[in-house]
C-alpha positions in Angstrom: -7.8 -31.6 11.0 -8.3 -28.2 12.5 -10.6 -25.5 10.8 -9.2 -22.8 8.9 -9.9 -19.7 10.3 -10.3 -17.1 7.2 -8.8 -13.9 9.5 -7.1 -14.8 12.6 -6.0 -11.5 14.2 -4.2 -10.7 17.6 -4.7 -7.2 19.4 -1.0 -5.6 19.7 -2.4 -2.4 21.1 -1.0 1.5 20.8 2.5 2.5 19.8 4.0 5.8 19.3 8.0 5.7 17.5 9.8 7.9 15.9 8.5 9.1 12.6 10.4 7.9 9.3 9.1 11.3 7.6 10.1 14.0 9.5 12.4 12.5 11.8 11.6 14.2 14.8 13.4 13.6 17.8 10.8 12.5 19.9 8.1 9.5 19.4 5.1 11.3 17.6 4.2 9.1 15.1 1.1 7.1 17.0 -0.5 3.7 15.7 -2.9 1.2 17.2 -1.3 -2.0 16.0 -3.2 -5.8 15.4 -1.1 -8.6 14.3 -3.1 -10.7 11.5 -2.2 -14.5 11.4 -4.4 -14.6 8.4 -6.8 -11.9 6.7 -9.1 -12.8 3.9 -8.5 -10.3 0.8 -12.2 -8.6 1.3 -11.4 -8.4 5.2 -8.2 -6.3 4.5 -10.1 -4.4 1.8 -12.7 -3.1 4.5 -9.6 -2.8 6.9 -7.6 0.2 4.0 -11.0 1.6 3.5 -11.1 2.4 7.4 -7.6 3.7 6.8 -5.7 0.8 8.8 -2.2 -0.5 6.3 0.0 -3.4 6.9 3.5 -4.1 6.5 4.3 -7.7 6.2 1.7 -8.9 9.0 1.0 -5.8 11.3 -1.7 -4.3 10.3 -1.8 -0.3 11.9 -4.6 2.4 12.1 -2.4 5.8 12.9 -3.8 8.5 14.9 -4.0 11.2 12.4 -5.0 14.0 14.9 -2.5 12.9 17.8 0.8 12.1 15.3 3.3 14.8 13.7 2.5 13.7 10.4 -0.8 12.8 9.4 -1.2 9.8 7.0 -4.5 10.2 4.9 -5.6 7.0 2.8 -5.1 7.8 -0.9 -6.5 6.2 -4.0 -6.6 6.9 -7.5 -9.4 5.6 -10.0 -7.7 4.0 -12.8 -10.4 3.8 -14.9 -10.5 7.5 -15.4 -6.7 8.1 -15.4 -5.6 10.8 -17.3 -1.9 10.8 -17.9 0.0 14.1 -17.4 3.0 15.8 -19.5 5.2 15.1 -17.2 4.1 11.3 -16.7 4.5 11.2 -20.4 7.9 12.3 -20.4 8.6 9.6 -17.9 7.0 6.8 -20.1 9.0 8.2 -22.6 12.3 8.1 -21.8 11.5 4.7 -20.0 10.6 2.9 -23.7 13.2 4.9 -25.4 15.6 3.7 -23.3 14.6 0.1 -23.7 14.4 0.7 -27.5 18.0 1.9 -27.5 16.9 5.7 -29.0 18.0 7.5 -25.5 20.8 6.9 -23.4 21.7 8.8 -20.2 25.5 11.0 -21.1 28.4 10.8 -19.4 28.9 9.9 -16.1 29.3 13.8 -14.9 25.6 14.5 -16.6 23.7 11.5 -16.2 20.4 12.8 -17.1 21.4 14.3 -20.0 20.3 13.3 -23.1 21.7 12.4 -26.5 20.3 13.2 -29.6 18.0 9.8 -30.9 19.9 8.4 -34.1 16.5 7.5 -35.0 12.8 7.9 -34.8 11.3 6.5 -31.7 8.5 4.0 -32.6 7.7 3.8 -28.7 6.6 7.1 -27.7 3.0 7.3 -26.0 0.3 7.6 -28.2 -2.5 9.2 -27.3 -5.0 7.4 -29.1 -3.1 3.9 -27.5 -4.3 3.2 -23.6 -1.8 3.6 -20.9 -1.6 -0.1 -20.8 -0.7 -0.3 -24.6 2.0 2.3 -24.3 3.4 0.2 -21.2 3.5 -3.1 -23.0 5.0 -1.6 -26.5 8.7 -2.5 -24.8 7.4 -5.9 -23.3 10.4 -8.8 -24.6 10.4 -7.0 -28.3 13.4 -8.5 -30.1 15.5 -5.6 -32.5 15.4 -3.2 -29.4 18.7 -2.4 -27.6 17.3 -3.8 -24.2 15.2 -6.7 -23.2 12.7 -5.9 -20.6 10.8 -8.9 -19.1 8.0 -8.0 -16.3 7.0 -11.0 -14.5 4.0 -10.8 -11.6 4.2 -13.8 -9.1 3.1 -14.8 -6.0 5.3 -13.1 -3.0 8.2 -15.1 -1.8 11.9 -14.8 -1.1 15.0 -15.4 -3.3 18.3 -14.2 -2.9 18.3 -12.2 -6.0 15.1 -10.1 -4.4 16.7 -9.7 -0.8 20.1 -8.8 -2.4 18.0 -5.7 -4.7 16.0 -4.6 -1.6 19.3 -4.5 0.4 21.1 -2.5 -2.6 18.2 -0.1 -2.5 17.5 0.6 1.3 21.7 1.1 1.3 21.9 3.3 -1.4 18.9 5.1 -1.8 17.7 5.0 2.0 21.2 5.2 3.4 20.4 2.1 6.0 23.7 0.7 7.3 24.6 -2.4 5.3 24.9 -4.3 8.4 21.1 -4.1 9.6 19.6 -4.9 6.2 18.9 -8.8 6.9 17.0 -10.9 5.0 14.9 -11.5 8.1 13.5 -8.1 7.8 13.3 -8.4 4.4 10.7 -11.6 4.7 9.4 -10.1 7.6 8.2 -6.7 5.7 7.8 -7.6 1.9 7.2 -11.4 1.6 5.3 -12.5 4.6 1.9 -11.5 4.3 -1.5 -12.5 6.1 -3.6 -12.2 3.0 -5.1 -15.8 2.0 -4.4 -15.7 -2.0 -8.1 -16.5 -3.3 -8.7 -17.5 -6.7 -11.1 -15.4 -8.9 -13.0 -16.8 -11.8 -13.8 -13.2 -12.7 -10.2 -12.1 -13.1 -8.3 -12.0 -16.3 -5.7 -15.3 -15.8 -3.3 -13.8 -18.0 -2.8 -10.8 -15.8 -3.6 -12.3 -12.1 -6.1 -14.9 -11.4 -6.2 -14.2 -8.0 -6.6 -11.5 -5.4 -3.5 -11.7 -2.5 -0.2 -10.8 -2.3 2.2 -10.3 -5.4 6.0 -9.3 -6.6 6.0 -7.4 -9.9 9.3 -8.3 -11.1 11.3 -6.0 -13.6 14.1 -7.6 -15.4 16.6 -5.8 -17.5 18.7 -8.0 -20.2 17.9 -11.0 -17.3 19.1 -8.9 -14.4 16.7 -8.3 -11.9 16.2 -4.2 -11.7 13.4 -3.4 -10.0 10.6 -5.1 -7.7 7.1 -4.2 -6.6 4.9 -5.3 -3.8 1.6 -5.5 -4.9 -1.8 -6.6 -3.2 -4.2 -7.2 -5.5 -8.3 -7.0 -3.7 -11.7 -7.3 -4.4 -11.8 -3.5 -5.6 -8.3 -2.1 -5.9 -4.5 -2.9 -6.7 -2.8 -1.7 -3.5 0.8 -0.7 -4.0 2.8 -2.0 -0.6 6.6 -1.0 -1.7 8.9 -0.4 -4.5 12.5 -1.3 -4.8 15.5 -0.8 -7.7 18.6 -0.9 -8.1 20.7 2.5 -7.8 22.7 1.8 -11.1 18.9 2.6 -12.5 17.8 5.7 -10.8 18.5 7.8 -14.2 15.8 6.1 -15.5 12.8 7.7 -12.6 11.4 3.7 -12.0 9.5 5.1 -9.1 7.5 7.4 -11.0 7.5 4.9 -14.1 6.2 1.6 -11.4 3.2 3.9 -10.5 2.3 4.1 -14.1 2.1 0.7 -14.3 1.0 -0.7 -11.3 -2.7 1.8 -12.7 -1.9 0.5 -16.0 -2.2 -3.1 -14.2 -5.5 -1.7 -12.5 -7.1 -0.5 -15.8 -6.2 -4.7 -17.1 -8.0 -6.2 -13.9 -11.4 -4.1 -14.7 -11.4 -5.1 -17.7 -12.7 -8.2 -16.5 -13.6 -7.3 -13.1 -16.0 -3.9 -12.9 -15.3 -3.5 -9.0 -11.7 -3.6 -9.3 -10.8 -0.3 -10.7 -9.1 1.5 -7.8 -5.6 2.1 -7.4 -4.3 2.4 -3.7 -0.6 3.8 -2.9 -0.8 4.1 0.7 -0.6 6.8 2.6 -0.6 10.9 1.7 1.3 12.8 4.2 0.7 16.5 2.7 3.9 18.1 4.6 6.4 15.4 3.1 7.7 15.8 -0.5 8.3 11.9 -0.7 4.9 11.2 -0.2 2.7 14.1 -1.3 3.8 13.6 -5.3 1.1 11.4 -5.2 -1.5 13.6 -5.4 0.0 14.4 -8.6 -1.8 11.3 -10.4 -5.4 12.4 -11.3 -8.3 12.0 -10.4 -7.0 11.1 -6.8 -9.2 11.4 -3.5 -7.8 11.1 0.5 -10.5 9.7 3.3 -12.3 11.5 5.4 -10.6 10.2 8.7 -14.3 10.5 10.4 -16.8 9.0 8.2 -14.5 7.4 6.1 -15.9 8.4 3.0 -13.8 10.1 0.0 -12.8 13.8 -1.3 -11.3 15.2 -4.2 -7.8 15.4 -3.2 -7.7 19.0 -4.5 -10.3 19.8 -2.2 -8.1 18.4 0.5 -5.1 20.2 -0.4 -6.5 23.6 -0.1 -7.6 22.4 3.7 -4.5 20.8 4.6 -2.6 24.0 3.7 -4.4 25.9 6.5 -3.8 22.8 9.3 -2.2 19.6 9.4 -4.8 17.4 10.9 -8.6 18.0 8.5 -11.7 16.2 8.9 -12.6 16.9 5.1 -16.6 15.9 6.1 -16.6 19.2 8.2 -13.4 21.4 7.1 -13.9 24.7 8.7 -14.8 22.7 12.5 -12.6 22.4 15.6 -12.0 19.3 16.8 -11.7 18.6 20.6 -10.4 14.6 21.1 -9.7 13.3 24.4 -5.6 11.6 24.3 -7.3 7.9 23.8 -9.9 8.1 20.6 -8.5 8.1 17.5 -10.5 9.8 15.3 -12.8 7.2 13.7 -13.4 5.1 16.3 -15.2 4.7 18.9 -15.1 6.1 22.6 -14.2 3.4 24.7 -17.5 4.2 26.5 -19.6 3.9 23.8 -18.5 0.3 24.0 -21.5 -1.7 25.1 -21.4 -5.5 26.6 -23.8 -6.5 23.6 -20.4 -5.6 21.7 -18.7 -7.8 23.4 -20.9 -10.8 22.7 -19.6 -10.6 19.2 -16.0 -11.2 19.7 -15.2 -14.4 19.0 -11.6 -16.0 20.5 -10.1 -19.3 19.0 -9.7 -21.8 22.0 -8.6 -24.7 19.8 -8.3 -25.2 16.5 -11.9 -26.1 15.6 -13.8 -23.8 17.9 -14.1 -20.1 19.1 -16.6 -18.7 21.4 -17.5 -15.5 22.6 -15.1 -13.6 24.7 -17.9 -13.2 27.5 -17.8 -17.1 27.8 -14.3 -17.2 29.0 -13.3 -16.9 32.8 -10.9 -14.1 31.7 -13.2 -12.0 30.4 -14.7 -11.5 34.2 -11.4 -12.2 36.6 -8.9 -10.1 35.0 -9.4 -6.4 34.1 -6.6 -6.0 32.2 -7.9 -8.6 29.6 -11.4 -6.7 29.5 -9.4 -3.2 29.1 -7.3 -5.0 26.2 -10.9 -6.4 24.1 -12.8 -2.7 25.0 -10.0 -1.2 23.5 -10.2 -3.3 20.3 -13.4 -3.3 19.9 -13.7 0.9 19.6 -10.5 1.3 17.1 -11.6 -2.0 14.7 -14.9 -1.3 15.0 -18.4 -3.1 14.8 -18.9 -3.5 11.6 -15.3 -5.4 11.1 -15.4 -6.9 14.8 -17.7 -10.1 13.7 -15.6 -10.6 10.5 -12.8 -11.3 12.5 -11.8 -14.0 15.0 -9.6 -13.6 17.9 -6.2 -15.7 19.0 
């Protein structure tokens, strides 16, 4: 039987595409690109904290100073979460609307809303936690609506493919024709992460750190779907779907209440897991700045990789588009191959080498500098130098090679 190999990782090399956000009409959104076979949780925990991000099993670092639209890691701590006014409202009109005491109007006003014909007895309380006021609708018989939310390990059903392919239609405006299923198991059920059972979790919320679907179902009618990965320090939110006969009721803005809600559960039990991750902050897009809007938020310096208030940031990024928040007021001079946080590719020493390991059968790997390849072919040498300045040395010996 063949040894399992914890992360098992592929080098894919640099991309540039067209960007999603701004949609300019030439490739300038750049990315250095490995494909992961298999990535322990506290391996793809040191990977987000060095700013890299999958999606299904590509894991990408983007070039922040090269690319159009710089993406900055974000990440919230939940354990000091302080809900907003306006996240209040949203929790609101969530729980009334499951209780049956708000209804959106008429089709011609659909965010209107009707009088209650009663009290609410789910309003947020302030003296209740987040996670209270998020459960008070949770399968409650007398209310008008049934709401079930049910966290599972990720994998594909029909009914899940069939709600991502009604929201990427609707809300994204994808052609029906090129939303497969393919790409949905490709980009939110596959996943590299080895699912790793953790005493110190809470059972009843998780058990486990890896990859997850948060499931919201209306009156048994599947509404809504997270993709959750759940690490050694942090809930990372991956993507969220619902179903357009919903939007009235703002699920986006409601999921990221819960998802920190789910956060504040986990470090109850676990005292390193109280970070809340939603991906990337792009300050010149609407769709993804509103996250800085959930408090107290901080981006990564894309240097040191070490955290700043995201106010701070703000105030930076409304001066220039590409910041090193470690050294604000500095120029930066980059030649076009180093992305910033890694290494120059002649800082790259053969020592380094000596500490990539490459699988040549399933129960050994050796050093790459014990292969023939490493000294006959340049190209292969050019491919490891490469991947050893962008992933690093302190991540290089945690991973092995195929």
């Amino acid at each position: 039987m063949g040894k399992h190999w914890t992360s098992l990782v592929s080098p894919v090399g640099r991309n540039n595409h067209e960007c999603g956000y701004c949609h300019s009409d030439n490739d300038t959104s750049y990315t250095y690109g490995l494909w992961t076979h298999s990535l322990a949780c506290a391996d793809y925990q040191a990977f987000i904290d060095r700013g890299w991000r999958r999606s299904g099993k590509y894991l990408y670092k983007p070039d922040l100073n090269k690319s159009c639209c710089p993406q900055y890691t974000i990440r919230l701590d939940a354990s000091k979460f302080k809900v907003s006014k306006s996240q209040r409202k949203v929790l609101s009109k969530f729980n009334r609307f499951i209780e049956g005491t708000w209804e959106p109007h008429a089709e011609d006003h659909p965010m209107k809303e009707r009088k209650p014909s009663h009290p609410s007895r789910v309003n947020p309380d302030s003296n209740k936690s987040l996670s209270e006021n998020i459960h008070i609708v949770e399968d409650k018989d007398g209310f008008k609506h049934k709401l079930q939310i049910v966290l599972e390990p990720s994998s594909y059903t029909d009914e899940k493919f069939e709600l991502f392919r009604a929201y990427q239609v609707h809300v994204h405006k994808d052609e029906y024709s090129e939303v497969s299923s393919k790409s949905f198991k490709r980009f939110l059920v596959d996943t590299p992460l080895q699912r790793e059972s953790v005493s110190g979790i809470d059972q009843s919320v998780a058990g486990a750190y890896g990859s997850f679907h948060q499931k919201y179902i209306l009156d048994g009618r599947l509404i809504a779907m997270a993709v959750l990965d759940i690490l050694p320090k942090c809930v990372s939110s991956v993507y969220f779907m619902y179903h357009p006969d919903y939007g009235f009721l703002g699920l986006g803005k409601y999921s990221a209440l819960r998802e920190i809600g789910l956060a504040q559960e986990l470090n109850q039990t676990s005292s390193d897991l109280h970070w809340y991750y939603m991906g990337y902050y792009i300050h010149s897009c609407p769709k993804m700045n509103y996250k800085g809007s959930y408090q107290p938020s901080d981006l990564l310096d894309p240097e040191t990789y070490k955290w700043y208030p995201i106010d701070d940031c703000k105030k930076w990024l409304d001066k220039k588009k590409f910041v090193c928040f470690s050294k604000p007021d500095e120029g930066y001079q980059y030649d076009d191959d180093r992305i910033p946080g890694t290494l120059d590719i002649n800082q790259v020493t053969p020592m380094d080498a000596t500490k990539v390991r490459v699988k040549i059968s399933d129960d050994e790997a050796v050093p790459v500098t014990a292969l023939v390849g490493w000294y006959s072919s340049e190209d292969f040498q050019a491919l490891i130098l490469e991947y050893i300045a962008i992933v690093g040395r302190d991540m290089i010996p945690r991973l092995v090679v195929t």
